[in-house]
C-alpha positions in Angstrom: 145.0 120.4 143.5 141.8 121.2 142.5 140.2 119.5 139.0 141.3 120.8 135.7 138.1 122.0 133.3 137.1 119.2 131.6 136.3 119.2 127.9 136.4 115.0 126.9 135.0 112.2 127.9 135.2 111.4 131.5 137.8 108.5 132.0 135.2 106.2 133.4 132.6 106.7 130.8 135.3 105.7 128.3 135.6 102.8 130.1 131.8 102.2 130.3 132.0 103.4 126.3 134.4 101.0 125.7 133.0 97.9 127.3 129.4 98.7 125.6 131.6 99.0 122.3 133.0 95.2 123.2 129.8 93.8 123.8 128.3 95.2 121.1 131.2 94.3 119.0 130.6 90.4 120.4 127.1 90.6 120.0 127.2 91.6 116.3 129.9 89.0 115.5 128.0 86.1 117.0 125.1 87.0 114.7 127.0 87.3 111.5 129.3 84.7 111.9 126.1 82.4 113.2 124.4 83.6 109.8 127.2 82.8 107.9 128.1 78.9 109.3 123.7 78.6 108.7 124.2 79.4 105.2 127.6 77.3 104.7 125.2 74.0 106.3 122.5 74.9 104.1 124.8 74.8 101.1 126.2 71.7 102.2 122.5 70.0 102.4 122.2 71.5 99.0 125.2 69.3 97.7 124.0 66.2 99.2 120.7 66.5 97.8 122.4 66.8 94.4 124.3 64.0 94.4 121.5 62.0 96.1 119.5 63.4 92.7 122.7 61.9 90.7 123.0 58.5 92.4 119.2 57.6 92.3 119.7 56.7 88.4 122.5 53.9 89.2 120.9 52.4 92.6 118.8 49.1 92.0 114.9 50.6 90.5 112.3 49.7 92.8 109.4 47.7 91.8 106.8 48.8 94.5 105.6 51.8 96.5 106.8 52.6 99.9 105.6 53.8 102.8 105.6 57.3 104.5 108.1 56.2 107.0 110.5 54.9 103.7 110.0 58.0 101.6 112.6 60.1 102.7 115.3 57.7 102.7 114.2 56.8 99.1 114.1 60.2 98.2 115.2 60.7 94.3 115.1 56.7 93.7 113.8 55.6 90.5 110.8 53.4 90.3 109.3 50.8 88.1 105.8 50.1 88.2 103.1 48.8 85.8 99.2 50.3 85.9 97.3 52.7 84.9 96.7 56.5 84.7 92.8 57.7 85.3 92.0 59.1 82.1 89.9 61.9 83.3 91.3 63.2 86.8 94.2 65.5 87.0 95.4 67.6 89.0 97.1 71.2 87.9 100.0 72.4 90.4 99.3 76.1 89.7 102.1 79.0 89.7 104.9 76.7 88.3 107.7 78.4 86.6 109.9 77.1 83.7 111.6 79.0 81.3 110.2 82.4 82.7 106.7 81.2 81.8 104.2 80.4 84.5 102.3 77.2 83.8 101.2 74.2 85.7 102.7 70.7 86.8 100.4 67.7 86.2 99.9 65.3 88.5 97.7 62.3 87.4 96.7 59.3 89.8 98.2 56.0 88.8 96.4 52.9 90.1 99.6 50.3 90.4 99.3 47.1 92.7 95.6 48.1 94.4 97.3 51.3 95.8 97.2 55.0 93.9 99.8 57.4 93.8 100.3 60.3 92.2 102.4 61.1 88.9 104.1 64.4 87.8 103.3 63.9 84.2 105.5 67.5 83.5 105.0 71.1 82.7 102.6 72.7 80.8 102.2 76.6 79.9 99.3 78.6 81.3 97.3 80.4 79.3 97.0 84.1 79.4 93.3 83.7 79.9 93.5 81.9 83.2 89.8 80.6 82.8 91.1 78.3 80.3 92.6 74.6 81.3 95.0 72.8 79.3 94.3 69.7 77.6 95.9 67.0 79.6 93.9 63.9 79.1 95.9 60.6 78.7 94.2 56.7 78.1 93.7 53.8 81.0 95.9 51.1 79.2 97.9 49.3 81.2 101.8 50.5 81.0 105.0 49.8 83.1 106.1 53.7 83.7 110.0 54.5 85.1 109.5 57.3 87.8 112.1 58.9 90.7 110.4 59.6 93.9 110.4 63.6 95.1 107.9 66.0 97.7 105.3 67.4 96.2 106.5 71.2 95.8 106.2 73.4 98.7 106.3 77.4 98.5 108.7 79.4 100.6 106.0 80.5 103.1 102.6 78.8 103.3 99.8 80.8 104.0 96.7 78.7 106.1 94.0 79.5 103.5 92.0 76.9 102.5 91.8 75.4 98.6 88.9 76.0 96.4 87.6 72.9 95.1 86.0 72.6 91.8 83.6 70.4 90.9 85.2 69.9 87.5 88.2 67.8 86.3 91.0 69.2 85.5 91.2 70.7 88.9 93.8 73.6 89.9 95.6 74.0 93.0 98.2 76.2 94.6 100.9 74.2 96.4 98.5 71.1 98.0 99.6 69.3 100.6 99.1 65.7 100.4 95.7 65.6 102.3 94.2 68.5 100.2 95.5 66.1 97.2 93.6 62.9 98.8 90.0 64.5 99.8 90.3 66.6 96.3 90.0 62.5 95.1 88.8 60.9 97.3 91.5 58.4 97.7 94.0 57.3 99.5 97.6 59.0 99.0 101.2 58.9 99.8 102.7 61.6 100.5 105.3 62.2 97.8 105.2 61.6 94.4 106.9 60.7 91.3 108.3 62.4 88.8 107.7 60.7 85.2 111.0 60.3 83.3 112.2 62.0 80.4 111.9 59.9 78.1 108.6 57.7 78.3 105.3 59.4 76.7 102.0 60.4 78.2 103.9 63.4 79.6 104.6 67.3 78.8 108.2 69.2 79.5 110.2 67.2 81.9 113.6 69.3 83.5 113.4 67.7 86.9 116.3 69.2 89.3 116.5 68.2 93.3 116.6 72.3 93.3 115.0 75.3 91.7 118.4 76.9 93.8 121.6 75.4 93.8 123.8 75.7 96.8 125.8 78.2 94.9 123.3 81.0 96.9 123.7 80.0 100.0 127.6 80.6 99.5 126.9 84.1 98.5 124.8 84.8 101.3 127.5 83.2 103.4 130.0 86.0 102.1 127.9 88.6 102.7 127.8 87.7 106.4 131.0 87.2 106.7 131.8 90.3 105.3 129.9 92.1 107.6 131.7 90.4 110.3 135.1 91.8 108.9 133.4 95.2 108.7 132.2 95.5 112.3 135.6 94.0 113.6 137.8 96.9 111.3 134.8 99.7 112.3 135.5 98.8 115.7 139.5 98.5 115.8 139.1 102.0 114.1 136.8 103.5 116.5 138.7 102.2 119.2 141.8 103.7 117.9 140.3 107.1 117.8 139.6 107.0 121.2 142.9 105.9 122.6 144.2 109.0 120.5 141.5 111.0 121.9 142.7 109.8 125.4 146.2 110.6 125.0 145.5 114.1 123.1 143.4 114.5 126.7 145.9 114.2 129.0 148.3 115.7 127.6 146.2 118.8 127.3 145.7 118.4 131.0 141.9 118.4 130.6 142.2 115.7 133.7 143.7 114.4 136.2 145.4 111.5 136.2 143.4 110.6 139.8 140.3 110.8 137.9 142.2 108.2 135.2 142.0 105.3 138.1 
């Protein structure tokens, strides 16, 4: 018997269809679900650094700096130290938001047990005429100051272009890294900081957080992928059942063989 016109898809390109359709289908799920699990982890980190934030107030303050190696285990610990500030040398961490109003973090050397370090004295606002510096001077008398250790802030994405060094104090910089910091003063640095508490003076608006995003994010990203997971798996079931109905609607029109179905 010869072959019957055909008007559908051949029965082995529906198979070929419907194995590129599975792969696909795989493929797609692998990412979102991938995507998903990242942004549960990342959430998860989020909540650890929280309570780490929360448990550095009630661990035993430590009375001297740490090394490089230490700092990120001592991450959000409080310190005590006793120095002084430099009266005259601050650096201005520019693009800092609080509020909704762009200003600037100050970070001001303390000299404490013949090492420096640098202190996040707070926020202060920028004003709109950015040629003009705030006043953030503070005196060299000796003082025992109550600080938690933290990174210096980072933005999302750094860029590789080089700071611009004034040759006047106070001095502004976009998001330094810690040997920017040390050949802007010519001295020796650690890299972190610390944040100066609340409550001691000699400093500006202090809100400090171990996150400008909480984790709560992260789990609405993780929905979204998720969701698209459910999507593609329904879009396919759906696409798949259209087909089989297709199929059937085929051969029982006689629009082939059911040799060529083998």
């Amino acid at each position: 018997m010869g072959k019957q016109p055909y008007s559908g898809v051949n029965p082995r390109a529906r198979y070929i269809r419907s194995a590129i359709a599975t792969l696909t289908l795989v493929s797609l799920l692998a990412v979102f679900i991938a995507a998903g699990l990242w942004q549960l982890g990342r959430a998860g980190e989020k909540h650890d650094l929280i309570a780490a934030f929360s448990a550095g107030s009630i661990v035993v303050t430590v009375k001297n700096l740490i090394s490089d190696a230490e700092a990120a285990d001592y991450r959000f610990r409080r310190f005590e130290l006793t120095g002084r500030f430099d009266p005259e040398r601050h650096i201005l961490l520019d693009n800092i938001v609080m509020a909704g109003r762009t200003g600037y973090q100050v970070l001001t050397p303390f000299y404490t047990g013949g090492k420096t370090v640098l202190v996040n004295r707070g926020w202060v606002p920028a004003d709109v005429d950015r040629s003009k510096l705030p006043t953030v001077n503070i005196d060299d008398g000796e003082r025992t100051i109550t600080a938690i250790l933290n990174r210096f802030p980072v933005p999302g994405m750094r860029m590789d272009m080089p700071q611009e060094f004034s040759t006047t104090w106070p001095r502004r910089m976009l998001y330094p890294t810690r040997d920017e910091l040390a050949k802007s003063l010519g001295e020796e640095l650690p890299d972190y900081q610390l944040q100066l508490d609340k409550g001691l003076p000699g400093g500006f608006a202090r809100d400090w957080k171990p996150l400008e995003i909480g984790p709560e994010k992260n789990y609405g990203y993780a929905f979204q992928w998720f969701a698209f997971a459910l999507l593609t798996l329904i879009f396919y079931v759906i696409l798949n059942l259209r087909w089989n109905r297709q199929h059937k609607d085929n051969l029982r029109m006689g629009r082939y063989t059911d040799q060529n179905n083998d």
